[in-house]
N, C-alpha and C positions, 0 to 999 in steps of 0.2 A: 446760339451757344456753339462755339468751336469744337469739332471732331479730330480725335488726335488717336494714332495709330498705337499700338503696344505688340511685342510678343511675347510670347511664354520659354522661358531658355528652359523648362523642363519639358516640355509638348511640344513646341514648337510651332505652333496656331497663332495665326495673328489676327487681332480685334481694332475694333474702334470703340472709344469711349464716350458721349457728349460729356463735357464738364468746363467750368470756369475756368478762362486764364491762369488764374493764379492756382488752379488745383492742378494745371497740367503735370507735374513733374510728381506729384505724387501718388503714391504706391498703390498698384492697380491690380486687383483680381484675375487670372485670368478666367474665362466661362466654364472652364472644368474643372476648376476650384485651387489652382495652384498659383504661390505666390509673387513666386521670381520671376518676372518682366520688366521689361527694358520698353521705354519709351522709343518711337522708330522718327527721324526725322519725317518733315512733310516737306512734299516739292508744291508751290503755288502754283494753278493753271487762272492765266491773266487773258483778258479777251478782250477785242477790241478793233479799232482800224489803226496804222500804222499810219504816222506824219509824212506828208512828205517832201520831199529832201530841201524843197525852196520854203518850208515852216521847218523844219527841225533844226536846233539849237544845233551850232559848230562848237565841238569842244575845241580847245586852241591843244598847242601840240607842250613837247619840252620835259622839263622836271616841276617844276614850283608852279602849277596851276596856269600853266600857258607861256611862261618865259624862261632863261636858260639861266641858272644860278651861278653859272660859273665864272 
């Protein structure tokens, strides 16, 4: 289940929640019992090896997806 960040615009404390996708956006307690928070964006951390440069796809250049529309 996904972890999604909130804080309290009366305290000022920030939480995490676990809850459903579809509950993300709603209305969230903070731990000291007040109501007004604000949902916090999330930054994704992604892990991995990087391609390299003789496999990774050439994006082509221009306007219109690789060619010049003009």
């Amino acid at each position: 289940m996904p972890r999604y960040e909130y804080r309290c615009r009366t305290c000022g404390d920030t939480f995490e929640l676990s809850r459903p996708m579809a509950d993300s956006s709603a209305p969230a307690d903070c731990p000291s019992g007040h109501d007004d928070t604000v949902k916090l964006l999330s930054t994704v951390a992604v892990g991995g090896t990087a391609a390299s440069p003789a496999s990774a796809p050439q994006a082509g250049g221009g306007c219109c997806g690789g060619g010049c529309c003009g």
